[in-house]
C-alpha positions in Angstrom: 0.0 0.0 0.0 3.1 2.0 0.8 3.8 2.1 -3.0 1.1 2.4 -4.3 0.1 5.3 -2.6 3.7 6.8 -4.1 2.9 6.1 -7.1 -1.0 7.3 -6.5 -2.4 4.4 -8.9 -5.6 3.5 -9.5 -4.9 -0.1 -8.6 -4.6 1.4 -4.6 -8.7 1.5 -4.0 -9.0 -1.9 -5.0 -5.9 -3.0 -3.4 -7.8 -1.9 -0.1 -11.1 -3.8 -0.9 -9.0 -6.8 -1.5 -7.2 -6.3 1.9 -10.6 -5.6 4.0 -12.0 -8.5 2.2 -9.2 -10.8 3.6 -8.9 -9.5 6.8 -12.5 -10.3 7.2 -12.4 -13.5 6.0 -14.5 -12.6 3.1 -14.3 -12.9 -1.4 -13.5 -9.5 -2.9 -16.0 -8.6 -5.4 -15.9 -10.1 -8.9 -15.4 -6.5 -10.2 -12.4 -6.0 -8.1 -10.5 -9.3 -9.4 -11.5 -8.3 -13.2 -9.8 -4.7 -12.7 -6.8 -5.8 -10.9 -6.4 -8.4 -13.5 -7.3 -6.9 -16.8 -4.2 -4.1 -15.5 -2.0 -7.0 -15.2 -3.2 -8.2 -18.9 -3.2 -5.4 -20.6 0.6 -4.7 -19.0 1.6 -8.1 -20.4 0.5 -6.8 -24.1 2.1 -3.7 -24.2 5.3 -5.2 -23.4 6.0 -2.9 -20.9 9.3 -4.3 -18.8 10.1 -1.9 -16.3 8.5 1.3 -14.7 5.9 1.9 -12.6 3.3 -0.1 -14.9 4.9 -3.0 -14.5 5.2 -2.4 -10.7 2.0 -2.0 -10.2 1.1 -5.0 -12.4 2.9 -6.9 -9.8 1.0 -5.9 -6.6 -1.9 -6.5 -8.4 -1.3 -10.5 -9.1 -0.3 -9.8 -5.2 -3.8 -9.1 -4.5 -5.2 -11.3 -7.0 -3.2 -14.5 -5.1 -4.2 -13.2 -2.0 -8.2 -13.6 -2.8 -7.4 -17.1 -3.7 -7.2 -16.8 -7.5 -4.7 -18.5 -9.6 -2.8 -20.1 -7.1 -1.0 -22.7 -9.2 0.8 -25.2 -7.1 1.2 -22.7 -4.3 -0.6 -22.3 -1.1 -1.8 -18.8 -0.9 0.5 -16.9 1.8 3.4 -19.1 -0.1 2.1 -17.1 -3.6 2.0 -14.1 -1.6 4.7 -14.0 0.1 6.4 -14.6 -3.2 5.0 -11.8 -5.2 5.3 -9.3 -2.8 9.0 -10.2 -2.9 9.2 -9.9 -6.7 7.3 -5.9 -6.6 10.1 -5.0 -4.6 12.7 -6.7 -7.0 11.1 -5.1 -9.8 11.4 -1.4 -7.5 14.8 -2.3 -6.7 15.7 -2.6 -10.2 14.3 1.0 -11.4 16.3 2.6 -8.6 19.6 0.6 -9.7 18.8 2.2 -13.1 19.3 5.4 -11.9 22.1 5.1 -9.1 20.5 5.1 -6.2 20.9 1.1 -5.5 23.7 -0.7 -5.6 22.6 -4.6 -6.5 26.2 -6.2 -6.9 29.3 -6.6 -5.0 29.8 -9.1 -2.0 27.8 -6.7 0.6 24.3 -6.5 -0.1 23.0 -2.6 -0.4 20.9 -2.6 3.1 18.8 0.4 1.4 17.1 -2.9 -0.9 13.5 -3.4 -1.0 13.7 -6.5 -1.4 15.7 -6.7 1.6 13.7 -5.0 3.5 10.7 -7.7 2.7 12.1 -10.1 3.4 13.5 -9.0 6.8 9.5 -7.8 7.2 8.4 -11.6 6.6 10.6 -13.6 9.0 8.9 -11.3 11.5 5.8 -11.8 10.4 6.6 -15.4 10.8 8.2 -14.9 14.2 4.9 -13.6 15.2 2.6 -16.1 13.7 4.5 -19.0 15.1 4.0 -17.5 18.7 0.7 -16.3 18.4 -0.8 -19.0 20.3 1.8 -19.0 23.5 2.1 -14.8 22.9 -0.7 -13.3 21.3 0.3 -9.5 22.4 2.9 -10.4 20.1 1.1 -10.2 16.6 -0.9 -7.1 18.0 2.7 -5.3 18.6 3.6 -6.7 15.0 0.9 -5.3 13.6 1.3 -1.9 15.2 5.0 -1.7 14.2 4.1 -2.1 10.9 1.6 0.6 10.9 4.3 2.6 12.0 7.1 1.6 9.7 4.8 2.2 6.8 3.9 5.9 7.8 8.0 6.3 7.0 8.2 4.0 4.0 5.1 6.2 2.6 7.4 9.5 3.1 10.5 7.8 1.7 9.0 6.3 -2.0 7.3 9.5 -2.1 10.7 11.3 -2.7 11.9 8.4 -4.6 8.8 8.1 -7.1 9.4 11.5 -7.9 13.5 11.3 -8.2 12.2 8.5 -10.8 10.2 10.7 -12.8 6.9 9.0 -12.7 3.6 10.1 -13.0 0.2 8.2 -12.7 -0.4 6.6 -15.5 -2.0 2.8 -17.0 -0.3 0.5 -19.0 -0.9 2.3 -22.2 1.1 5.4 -21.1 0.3 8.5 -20.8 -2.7 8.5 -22.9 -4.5 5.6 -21.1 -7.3 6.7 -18.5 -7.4 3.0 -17.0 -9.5 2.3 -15.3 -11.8 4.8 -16.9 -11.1 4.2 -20.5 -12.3 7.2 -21.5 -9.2 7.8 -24.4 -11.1 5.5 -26.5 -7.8 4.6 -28.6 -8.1 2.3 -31.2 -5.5 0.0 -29.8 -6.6 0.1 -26.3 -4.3 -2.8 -24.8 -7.0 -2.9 -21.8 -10.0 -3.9 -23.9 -7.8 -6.5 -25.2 -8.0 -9.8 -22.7 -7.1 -13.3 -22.7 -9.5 -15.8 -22.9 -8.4 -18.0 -19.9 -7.1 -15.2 -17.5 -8.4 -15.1 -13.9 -10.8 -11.4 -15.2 -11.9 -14.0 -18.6 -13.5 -16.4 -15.8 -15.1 -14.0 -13.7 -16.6 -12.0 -16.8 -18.2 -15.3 -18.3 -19.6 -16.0 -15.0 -21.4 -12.6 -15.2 -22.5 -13.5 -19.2 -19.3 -12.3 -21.1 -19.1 -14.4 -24.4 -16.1 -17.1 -24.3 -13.8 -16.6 -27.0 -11.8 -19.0 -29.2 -7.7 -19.2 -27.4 -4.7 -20.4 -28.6 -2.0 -23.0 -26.2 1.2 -23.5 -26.9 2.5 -27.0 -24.8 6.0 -28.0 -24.6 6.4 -31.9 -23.3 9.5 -31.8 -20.7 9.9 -36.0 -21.3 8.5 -37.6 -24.2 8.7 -40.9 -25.6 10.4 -40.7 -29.2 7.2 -41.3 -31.1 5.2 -38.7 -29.3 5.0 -35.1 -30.6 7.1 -32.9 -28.3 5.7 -29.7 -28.9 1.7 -28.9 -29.5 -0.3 -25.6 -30.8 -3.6 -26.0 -30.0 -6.7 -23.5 -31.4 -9.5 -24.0 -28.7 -12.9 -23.4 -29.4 -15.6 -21.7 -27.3 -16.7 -25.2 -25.7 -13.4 -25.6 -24.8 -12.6 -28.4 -27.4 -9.6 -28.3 -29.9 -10.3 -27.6 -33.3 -6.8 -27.3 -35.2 -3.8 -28.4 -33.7 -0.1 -28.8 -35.1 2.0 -31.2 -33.7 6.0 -31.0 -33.7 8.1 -33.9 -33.5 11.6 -34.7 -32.7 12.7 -35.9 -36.7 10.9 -32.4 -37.9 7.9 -33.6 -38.7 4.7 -31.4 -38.4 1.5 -33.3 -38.1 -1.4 -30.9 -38.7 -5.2 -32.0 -37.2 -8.3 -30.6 -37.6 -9.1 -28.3 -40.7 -9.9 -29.0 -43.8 -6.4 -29.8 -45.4 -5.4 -32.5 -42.9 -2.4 -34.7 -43.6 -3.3 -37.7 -42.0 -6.8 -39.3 -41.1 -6.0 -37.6 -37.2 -9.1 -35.7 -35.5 -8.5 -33.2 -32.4 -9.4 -34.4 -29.4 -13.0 -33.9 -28.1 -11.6 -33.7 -24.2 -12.3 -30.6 -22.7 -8.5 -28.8 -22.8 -8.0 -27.5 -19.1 -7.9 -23.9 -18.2 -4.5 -22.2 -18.5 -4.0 -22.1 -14.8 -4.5 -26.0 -14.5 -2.1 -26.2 -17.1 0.5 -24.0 -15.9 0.5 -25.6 -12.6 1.9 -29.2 -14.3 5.2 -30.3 -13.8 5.3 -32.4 -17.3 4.9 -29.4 -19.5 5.8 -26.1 -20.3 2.8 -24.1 -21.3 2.0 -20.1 -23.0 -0.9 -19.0 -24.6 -0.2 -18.0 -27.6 -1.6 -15.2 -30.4 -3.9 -16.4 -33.0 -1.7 -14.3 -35.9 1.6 -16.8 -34.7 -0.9 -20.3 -34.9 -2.2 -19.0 -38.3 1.7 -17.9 -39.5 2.3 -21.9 -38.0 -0.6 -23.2 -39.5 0.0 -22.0 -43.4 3.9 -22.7 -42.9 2.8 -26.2 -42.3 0.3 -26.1 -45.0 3.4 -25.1 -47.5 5.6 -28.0 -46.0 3.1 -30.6 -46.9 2.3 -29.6 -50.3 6.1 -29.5 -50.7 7.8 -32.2 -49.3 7.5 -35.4 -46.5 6.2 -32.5 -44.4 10.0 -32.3 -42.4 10.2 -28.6 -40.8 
């Protein structure tokens, strides 16, 4: 909250409800999850590596974790813990940029963020493990953090502005996220991903599903297997054209008109990306429908020209 509140982002109001919401034992709205995760989206599509939009875009998957979303294969405080320690990375970083931080040598710069969240979560833990023999304890941790953030708030204050940055969305200085009101043509907001945690929670409320696009890399294969996969899943969450790579260069195309071999896609239901992205077996991205149509012709041209060998 410290940071955000430096950086005056929009993302800080629904930070809070997410916080209340937790501390109470309660779900944050629906709403709350799409916004914090459409910023994180549309971040991811502008390509945006560093600076405050991609700082923020970390705290909000902090918050989303913290509802309970999109957990993966780790408990919730574990994914918290976890991302909190990556937005201050990310901070770090921007003020090694500029000089202010000094990330390598053998003494580690005690001015780190990072550091300093670290140090803040072994107390935390100090004070949940006692919490049953030394209540008080937690209620003085809590109050010392109060405390220590009232001084943190004063301190990114100066350094958000030694930075240079201003409030802004992912799409720069013309985007009015979460308002919207720019209207641009490219909007990177309006633009999001069929299986993201937002996707979900709007068909839940009646958004339309959309048609997605999987790319899944097999860690350990048998030599007859395909060891790479594009998949172009349909609204029912079925494939309906898939290529298949294999390790002699082969490309096996299914589905479509113009298949090679008498091979149909699979009428399994293909799992959302989350579920995939939590397997150990594979390495999975979703991928853009222009790169599984620029795959999809190349194969095409291969068959037509030869055995079909990449």
């Amino acid at each position: 909250m410290p940071l955000l509140d430096a950086l005056r982002s929009p993302l800080a109001s629904r930070y809070n409800v997410v916080l209340e919401n937790v501390r109470r034992g309660g779900v944050p709205p629906d709403s709350t999850i799409i916004d914090l995760d459409g910023y994180c989206e549309a971040v991811d599509r502008s390509g945006d590596d560093g600076g405050s939009s991609r700082v923020q875009a970390i705290i909000a998957s902090t918050a989303i974790r913290a509802s309970g979303f999109s957990l993966g294969r780790l408990s919730r405080r574990d994914a918290v813990r976890f991302a909190a320690d990556d937005a201050w990375r990310a901070f770090d970083w921007e003020l090694y940029k500029v000089g202010w931080l000094q990330l390598s040598g053998d003494e580690p710069d005690s001015r780190s963020f990072q550091l300093r969240e670290q140090a803040a979560q072994d107390l935390d833990d100090l004070a949940l493990a006692n919490i049953s023999s030394s209540p008080k304890g937690m209620t003085n941790r809590l109050l010392s953090l109060e405390s220590e953030n009232a001084a943190l708030r004063h301190q990114l204050f100066g350094l958000v502005r030694d930075l240079g940055w201003t409030p802004q969305g992912p799409c720069g200085g013309q985007c009015d996220w979460p308002v919207c009101a720019s209207g641009l043509i490219d909007c990177v907001h309006g633009s999001w991903r069929q299986q993201a945690v937002g996707a979900v929670l709007r068909r839940k409320h009646g958004a339309a599903a959309r048609i997605w696009y999987v790319q899944i890399r097999f860690r350990k294969r048998d030599k007859s297997a395909p060891v790479n996969s594009m998949i172009e899943v349909g609204v029912d969450g079925r494939e309906m054209r898939k290529l298949e790579f294999y390790r002699d260069g082969i490309v096996e195309k299914v589905g479509g008109s113009d298949a090679r071999r008498e091979v149909f896609p699979s009428d399994l239901l293909v799992p959302p990306l989350s579920e995939l992205e939590s397997r150990d077996d594979i390495f999975v991205k979703e991928i853009s429908k222009d790169h599984f149509e620029e795959m999809w012709v190349r194969a095409a041209a291969r068959s037509e020209t030869s055995t079909g060998q990449w």
